[in-house]
N, C-alpha and C positions, 0 to 999 in steps of 0.2 A: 589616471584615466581622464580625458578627455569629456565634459558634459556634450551629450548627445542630441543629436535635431530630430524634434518630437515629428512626425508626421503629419502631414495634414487633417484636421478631423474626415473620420468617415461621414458619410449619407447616405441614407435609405436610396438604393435604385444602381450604388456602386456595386463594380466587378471585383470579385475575389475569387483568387485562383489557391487551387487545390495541390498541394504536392507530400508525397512522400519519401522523403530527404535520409530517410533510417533504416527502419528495420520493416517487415513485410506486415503487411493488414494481416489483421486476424481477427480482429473484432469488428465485421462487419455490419453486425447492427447498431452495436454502438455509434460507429463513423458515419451511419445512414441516417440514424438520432443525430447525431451533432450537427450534420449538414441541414437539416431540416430547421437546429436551432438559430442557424445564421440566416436562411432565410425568410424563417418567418419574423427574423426581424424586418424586411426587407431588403437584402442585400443579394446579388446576382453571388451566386457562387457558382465558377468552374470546377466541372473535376479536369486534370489536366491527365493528358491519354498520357496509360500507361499507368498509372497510381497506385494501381490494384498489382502490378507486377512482383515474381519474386522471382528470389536467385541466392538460394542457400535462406538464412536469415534476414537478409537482406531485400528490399523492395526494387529491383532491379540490382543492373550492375552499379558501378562508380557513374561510368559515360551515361547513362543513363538517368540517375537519380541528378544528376549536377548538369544537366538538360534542362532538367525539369524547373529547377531553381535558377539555371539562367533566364528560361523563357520569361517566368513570370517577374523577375527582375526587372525585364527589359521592355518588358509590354506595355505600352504608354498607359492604355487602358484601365489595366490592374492596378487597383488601391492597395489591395492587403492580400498576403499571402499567409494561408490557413494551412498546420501541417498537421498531415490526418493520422500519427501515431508518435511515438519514440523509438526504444529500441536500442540498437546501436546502429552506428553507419555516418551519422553528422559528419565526425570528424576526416571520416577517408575522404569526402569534398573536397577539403581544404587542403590537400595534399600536392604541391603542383599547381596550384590554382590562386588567381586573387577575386573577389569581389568587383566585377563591371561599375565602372562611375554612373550610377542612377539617382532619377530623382529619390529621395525619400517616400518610402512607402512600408506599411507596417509588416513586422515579421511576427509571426503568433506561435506560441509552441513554449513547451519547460522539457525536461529529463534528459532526454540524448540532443534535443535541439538548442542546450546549453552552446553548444561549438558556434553553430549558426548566429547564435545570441553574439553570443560574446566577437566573434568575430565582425561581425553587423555593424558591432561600436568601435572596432576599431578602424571605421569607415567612416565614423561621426555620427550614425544613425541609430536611434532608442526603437528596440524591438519591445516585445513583451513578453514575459516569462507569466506563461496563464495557461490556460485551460487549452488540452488539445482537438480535436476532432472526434476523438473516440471517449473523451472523458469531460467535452463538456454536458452534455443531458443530465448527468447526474451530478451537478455541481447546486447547490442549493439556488432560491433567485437572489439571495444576496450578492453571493459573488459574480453570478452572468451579470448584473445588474453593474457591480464593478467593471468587468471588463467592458459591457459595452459604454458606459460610464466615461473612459480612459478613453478608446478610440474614437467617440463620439464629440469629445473636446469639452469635458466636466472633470473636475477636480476630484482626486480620490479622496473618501476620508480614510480614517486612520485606523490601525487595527491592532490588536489588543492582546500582547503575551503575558508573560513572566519577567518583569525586570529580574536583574542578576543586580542591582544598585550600584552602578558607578558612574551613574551621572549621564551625561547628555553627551552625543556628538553629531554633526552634522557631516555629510559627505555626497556623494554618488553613487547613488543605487547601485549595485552589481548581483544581481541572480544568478545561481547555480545549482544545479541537480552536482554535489559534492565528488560524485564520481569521475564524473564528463570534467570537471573543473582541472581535477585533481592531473588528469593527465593534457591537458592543455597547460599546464606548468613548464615557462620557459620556451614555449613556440611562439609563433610570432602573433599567434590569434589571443594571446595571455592579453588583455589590457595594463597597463600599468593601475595598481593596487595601490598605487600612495592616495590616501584619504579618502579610499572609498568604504561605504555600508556593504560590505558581505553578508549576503543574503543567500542559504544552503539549505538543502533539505536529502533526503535517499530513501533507494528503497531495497530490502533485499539485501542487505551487505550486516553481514556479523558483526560485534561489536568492535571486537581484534582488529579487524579491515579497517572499520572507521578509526579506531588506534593510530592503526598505521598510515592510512591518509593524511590524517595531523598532525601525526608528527611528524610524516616528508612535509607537510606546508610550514611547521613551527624549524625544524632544522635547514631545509634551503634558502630562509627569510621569508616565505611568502607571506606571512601576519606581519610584520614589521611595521609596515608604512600604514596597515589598516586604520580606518578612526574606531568601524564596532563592527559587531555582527548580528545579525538579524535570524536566528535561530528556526525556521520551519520543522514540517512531520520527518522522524526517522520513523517510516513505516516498513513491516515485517523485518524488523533491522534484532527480534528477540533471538539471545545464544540459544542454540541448541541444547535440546534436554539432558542431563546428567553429564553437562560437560565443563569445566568451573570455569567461569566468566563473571566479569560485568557487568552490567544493565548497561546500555546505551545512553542511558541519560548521565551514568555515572563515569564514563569517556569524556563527554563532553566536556563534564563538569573540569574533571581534571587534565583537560589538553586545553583548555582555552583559558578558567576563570584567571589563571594567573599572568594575563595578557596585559592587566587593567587599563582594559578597555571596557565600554558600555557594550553589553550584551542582553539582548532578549529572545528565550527561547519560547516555545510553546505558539508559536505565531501560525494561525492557521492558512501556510501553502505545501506543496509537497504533493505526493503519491498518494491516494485511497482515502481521498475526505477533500476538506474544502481546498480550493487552491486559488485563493487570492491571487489576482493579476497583481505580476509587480513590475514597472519599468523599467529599462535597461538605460543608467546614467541620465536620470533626474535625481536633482537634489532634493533629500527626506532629511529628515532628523530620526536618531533612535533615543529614547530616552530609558534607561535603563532603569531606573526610579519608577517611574509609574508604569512599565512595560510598555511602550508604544512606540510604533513605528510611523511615522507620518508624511505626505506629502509637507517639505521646505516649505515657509513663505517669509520672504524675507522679512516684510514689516508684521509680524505673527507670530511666527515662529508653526509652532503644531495648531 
């Protein structure tokens, strides 16, 4: 993976455009809350017409949703582009389609906007894997505090899991909702995985699922080249009652810890709690020792 070109900072009075890249609103007050929370930062937010569209699960058609995310791509105007749910749908964008050569300008969003993410950088461009529209209001002021923190051109500090103890490594950020990731394996929107921080989280998916997840990423090579992983929330991710499983955390343990790599899990982003904004291909450190995940500095370190 390629280190990514961080975007310009934002300021109070910039345009940000609105789009729904996924699955169809449904939480409309939440998304009305969100919108509200970016502007009384001061930031102009568009809603971009049509946002509110559906079409089965989906927030419009393909031609449609990938409209939307051209316009605001290409609009000189437009600083940051704010995506107002998840879902699914990211990926059928990138079907047939490449990314227009644009200035750098921030892409906002985690779960199903993993695709958009990751493809973003393989353009050379650092989106954010943060808070979306319908789920920022309820993000405590720690974390709004980060994200605007990040976009605003401030340093993130550093935050706080479970070391697994095997030391330190340094690489490039890589975020992922594990699901979205898992089937981006081998397209051409995969970033190259040598020496980056994988950074994962899910929501909703059985322990078996997550099983099987990892171990397609452990037997087609995808861990190989990794330096560590950065462990987030598996939320609602409990087996089914009277049904003989696993624990999720006891997957993990056993599809990764014999990687030896630095790993830390319990890091608070992911689904249904805090979701620490994380950059897409900036260099952090994970130290696996004391559990922290940290913005890089070169003469510093954490």
């Amino acid at each position: 993976m390629k280190r990514c070109q961080i975007p310009a900072p934002l300021r109070s009075g910039d345009l940000l455009r609105v789009i729904a890249p996924s699955g169809a609103l449904r939480e409309l007050t939440a998304f009305q809350q969100g919108v509200k929370v970016w502007r009384q930062r001061g930031y102009r937010v568009e809603l971009t017409p049509g946002f509110d569209d559906r079409y089965g699960y989906l927030a419009g058609t393909d031609k449609h949703r990938r409209i939307q995310l051209e316009t605001a791509l290409q609009d000189p105007n437009c600083r940051g582009i704010l995506c107002a749910r998840g879902g699914w749908g990211g990926a059928r964008l990138l079907e047939k389609w490449s990314f227009p050569s644009v200035e750098p300008k921030w892409l906002i969003g985690f779960s199903d906007i993993t695709s958009l993410l990751w493809a973003y950088a393989e353009q050379g461009i650092s989106g954010v894997h943060a808070p979306l529209l319908t789920t920022i209001a309820s993000e405590p002021d720690w974390s709004q505090a980060r994200l605007f923190d990040w976009v605003e051109g401030r340093a993130l500090p550093m935050l706080q899991g479970n070391g697994w103890g095997m030391g330190k490594a340094s690489g490039l950020l890589l975020p992922a909702n594990l699901t979205v990731a898992t089937h981006l394996l081998f397209t051409p929107w995969q970033p190259d995985l040598t020496d980056v921080i994988l950074a994962i989280e899910d929501v909703t998916e059985a322990p078996y699922r997550i099983d099987r997840m990892l171990t397609h990423w452990r037997t087609c090579g995808a861990l190989a080249k990794i330096r560590g992983i950065a462990i987030g929330r598996f939320s609602q991710c409990d087996p089914p009652a009277n049904i003989p499983s696993f624990q999720v955390e006891e997957v993990l343990r056993d599809r990764l810890s014999d990687l030896g790599i630095p790993i830390v899990s319990g890091l608070p982003f992911g689904h249904d709690g805090e979701n620490a904004a994380l950059p897409v291909g900036i260099p952090v450190e994970l130290d696996s020792d004391r559990g922290i995940l940290c913005q890089h500095s070169i003469t510093t370190g954490c």
